[in-house]
C-alpha distance (Angstrom), angle and dihedral (degrees) to the residues before:
residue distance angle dihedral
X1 . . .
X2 4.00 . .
X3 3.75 120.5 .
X4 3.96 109.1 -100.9
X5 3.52 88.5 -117.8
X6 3.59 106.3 57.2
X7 4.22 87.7 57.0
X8 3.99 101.5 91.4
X9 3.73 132.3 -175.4
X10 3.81 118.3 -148.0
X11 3.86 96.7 -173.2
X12 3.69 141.1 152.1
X13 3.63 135.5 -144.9
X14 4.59 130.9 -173.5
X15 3.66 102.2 -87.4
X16 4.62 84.3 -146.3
X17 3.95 81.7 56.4
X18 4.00 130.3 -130.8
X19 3.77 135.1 -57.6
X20 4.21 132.9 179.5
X21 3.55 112.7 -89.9
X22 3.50 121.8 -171.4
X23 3.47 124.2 -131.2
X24 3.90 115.3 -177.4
X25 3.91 95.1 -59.4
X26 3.87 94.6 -42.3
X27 3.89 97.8 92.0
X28 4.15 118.3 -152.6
X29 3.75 128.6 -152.9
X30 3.80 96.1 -141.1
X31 3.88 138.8 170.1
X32 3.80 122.9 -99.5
X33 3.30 101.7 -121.7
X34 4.00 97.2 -91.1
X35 4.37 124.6 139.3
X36 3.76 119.6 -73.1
X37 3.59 110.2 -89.2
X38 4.38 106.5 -157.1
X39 3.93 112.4 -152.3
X40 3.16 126.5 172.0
X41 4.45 129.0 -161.9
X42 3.79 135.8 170.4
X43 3.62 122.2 -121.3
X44 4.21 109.9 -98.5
X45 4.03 84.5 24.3
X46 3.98 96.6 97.5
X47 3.53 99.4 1.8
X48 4.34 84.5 -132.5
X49 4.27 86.9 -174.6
X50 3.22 99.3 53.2
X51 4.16 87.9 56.1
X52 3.99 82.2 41.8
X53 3.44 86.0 59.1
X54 4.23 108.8 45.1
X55 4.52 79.0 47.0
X56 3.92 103.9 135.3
X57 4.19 98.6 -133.8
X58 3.70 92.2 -112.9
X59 3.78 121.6 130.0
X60 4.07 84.4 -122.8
X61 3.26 95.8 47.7
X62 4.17 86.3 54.0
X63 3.50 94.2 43.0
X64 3.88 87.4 47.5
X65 3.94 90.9 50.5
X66 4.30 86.1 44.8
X67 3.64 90.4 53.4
X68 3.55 95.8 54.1
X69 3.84 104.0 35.3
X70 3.87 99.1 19.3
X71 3.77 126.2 -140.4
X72 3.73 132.0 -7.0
X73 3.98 90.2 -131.3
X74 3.90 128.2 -13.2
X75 3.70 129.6 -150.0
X76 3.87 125.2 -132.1
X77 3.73 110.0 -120.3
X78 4.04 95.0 162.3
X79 3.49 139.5 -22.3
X80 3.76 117.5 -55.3
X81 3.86 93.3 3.7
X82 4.02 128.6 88.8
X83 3.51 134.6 -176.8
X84 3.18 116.2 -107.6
X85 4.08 119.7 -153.6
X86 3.59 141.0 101.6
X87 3.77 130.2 -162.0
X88 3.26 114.4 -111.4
X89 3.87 101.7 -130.1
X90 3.36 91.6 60.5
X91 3.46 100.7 63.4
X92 3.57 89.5 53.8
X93 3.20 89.5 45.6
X94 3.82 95.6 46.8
X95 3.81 90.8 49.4
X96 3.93 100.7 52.4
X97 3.78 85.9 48.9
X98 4.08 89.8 62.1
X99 3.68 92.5 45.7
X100 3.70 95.6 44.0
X101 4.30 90.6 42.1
X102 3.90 89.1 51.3
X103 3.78 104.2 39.3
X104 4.17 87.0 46.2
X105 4.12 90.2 47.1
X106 3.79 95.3 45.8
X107 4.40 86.8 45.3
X108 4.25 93.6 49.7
X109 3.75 108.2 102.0
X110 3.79 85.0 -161.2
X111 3.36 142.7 58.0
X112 3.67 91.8 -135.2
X113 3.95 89.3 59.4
X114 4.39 89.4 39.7
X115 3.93 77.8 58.6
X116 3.77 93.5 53.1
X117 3.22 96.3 47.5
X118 3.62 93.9 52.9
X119 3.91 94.2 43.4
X120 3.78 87.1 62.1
X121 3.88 91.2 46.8
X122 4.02 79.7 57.2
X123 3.83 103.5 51.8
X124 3.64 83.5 70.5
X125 3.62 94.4 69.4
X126 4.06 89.7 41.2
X127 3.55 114.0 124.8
X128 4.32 97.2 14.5
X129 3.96 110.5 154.3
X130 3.70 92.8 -139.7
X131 4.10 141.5 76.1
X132 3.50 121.0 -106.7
X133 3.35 99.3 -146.0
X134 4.01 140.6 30.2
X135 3.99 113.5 -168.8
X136 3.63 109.3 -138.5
X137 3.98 133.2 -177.8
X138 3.54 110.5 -129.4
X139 3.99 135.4 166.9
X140 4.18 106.3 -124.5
X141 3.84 115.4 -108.0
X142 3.90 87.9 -135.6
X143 3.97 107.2 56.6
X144 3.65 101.8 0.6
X145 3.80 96.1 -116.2
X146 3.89 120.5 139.4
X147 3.91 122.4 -103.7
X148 3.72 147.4 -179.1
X149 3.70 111.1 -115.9
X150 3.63 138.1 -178.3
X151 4.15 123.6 -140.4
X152 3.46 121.3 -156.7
X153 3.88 100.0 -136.5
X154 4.36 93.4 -124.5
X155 3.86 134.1 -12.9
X156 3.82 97.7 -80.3
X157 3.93 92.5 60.3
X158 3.70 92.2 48.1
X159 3.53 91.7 46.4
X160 4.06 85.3 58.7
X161 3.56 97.9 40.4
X162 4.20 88.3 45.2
X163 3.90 94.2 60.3
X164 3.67 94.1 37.0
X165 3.43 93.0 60.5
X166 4.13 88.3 41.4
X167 3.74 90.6 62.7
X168 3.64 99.4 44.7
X169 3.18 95.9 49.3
X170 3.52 122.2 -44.5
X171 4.06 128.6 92.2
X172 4.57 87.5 -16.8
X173 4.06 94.1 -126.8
X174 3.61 107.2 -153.1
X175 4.21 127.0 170.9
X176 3.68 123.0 -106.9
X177 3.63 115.4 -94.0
X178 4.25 87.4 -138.5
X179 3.85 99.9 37.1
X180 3.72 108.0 16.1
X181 3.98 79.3 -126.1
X182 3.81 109.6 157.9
X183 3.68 113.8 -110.0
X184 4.00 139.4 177.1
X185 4.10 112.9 -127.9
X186 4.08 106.6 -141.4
X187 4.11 122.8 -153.4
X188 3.54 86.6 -100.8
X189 3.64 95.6 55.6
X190 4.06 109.5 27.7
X191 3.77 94.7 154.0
X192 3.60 93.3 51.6
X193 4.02 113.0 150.8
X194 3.78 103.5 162.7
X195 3.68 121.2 71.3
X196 4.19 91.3 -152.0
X197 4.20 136.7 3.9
X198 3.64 87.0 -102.2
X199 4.08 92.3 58.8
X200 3.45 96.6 51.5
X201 3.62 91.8 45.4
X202 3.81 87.8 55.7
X203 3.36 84.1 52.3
X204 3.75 98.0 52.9
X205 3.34 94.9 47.7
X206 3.79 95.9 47.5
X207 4.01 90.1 55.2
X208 3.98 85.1 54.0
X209 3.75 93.3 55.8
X210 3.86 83.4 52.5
X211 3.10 95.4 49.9
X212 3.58 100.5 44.3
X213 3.52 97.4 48.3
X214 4.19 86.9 52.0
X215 3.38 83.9 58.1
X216 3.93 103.7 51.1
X217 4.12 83.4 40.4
X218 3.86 94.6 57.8
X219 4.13 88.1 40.8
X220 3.66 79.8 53.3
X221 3.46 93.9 55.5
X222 3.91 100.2 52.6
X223 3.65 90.2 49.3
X224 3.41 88.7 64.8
X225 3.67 100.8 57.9
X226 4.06 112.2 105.1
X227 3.96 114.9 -114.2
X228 4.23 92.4 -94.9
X229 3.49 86.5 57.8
X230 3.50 89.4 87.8
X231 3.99 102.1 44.5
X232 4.00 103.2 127.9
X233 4.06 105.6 -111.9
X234 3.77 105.5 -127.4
X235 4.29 104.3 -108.5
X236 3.49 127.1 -106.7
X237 3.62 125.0 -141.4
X238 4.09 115.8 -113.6
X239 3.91 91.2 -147.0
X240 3.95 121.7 15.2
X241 3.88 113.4 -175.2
């Protein structure tokens, strides 16, 4: 399994952001028309699934997630220039998969099941014309010093390759206990279970209902005895000799 940080993302994304376009019933989330603006991230660095993931399926909240991380995949038309646009479905699509992948892997008891759940996650990708990866010699932005990196080919790759490598050993995703939101657990936190304070507040206060109401149903339930209810049985020995 490659490290998380040696899978890189040279990307790109419309600097005038993203906006629905509609395309004969099959709406797109497509640039406006603005310059090419390069970015580049390391896998683990921004965690860009998990964000994928939590995104409400609203055509703002896609064109919110476009104008920030760009296209799922983009098309060559000529040199230097890519089209920019992704349908709409997919990302939906794309984003229920994560969830269900992560919340299914973190729930398997064995690996055999983990292994399941990940084989489904990969008949997605079955049958896509490109490479996932590109090896590429690079010297490190942080002490200069050359290294062997691997680029996921566009966004939607990366975004594969990012939460594969969280699962088996990277930042641990799990889902919320509350929400079902997908979170990352953290060293400090391993047992995490609530994506936010205000989940596992929910949560706290939720188990107090239930335990109230157990309460008032088993006070219930003595109140309803009749008066001889309570006569003391006489005792009766365990042994006699």
């Amino acid at each position: 399994m490659l490290h998380p940080g040696l899978i890189v993302l040279d990307w790109q994304r419309d600097s005038k952001g993203y906006e629905i376009f509609e395309n004969d019933g099959h709406p797109l989330v497509a640039g406006k028309g603005g310059a090419v603006h390069p970015y580049t991230v390391r896998a683990g660095g921004k965690n860009i699934f998990i964000e994928l993931a939590g995104m409400p399926h609203t055509p703002a909240a896609a064109c919110i997630f476009a104008s920030k991380w760009g296209a799922l995949m983009g098309d060559m038309l000529e040199p230097g220039v890519h089209h920019l646009h992704t349908p709409l479905d997919l990302l939906y699509c794309f984003s229920d998969l994560i969830k269900t992948t992560v919340t299914r892997f973190n729930k398997a008891p064995t690996n055999s099941l983990r292994k399941r759940a990940l084989a489904e996650f990969e008949e997605f990708f079955q049958g896509a014309p490109y490479a996932r990866l590109e090896p590429k010699l690079r010297q490190n932005i942080d002490d200069g010093k050359p290294e062997l990196i691997f680029c996921a080919t566009n966004l939607l790759d990366f975004l594969h390759l990012e939460m594969l490598s969280a699962l088996l050993g990277g930042a641990k995703p799990t889902a919320c206990a509350k929400c079902g939101r997908v979170t990352s657990k953290s060293k400090f936190a391993p047992s995490k279970l609530y994506c936010s304070p205000r989940c596992r507040k929910a949560a706290e206060r939720a188990r107090h209902r239930e335990e109230v109401d157990e309460g008032r149903a088993i006070v219930g339930t003595i109140g309803s005895f009749e008066p001889e209810d309570y006569e003391p049985r006489p005792l009766v020995p365990y042994y006699s000799g």
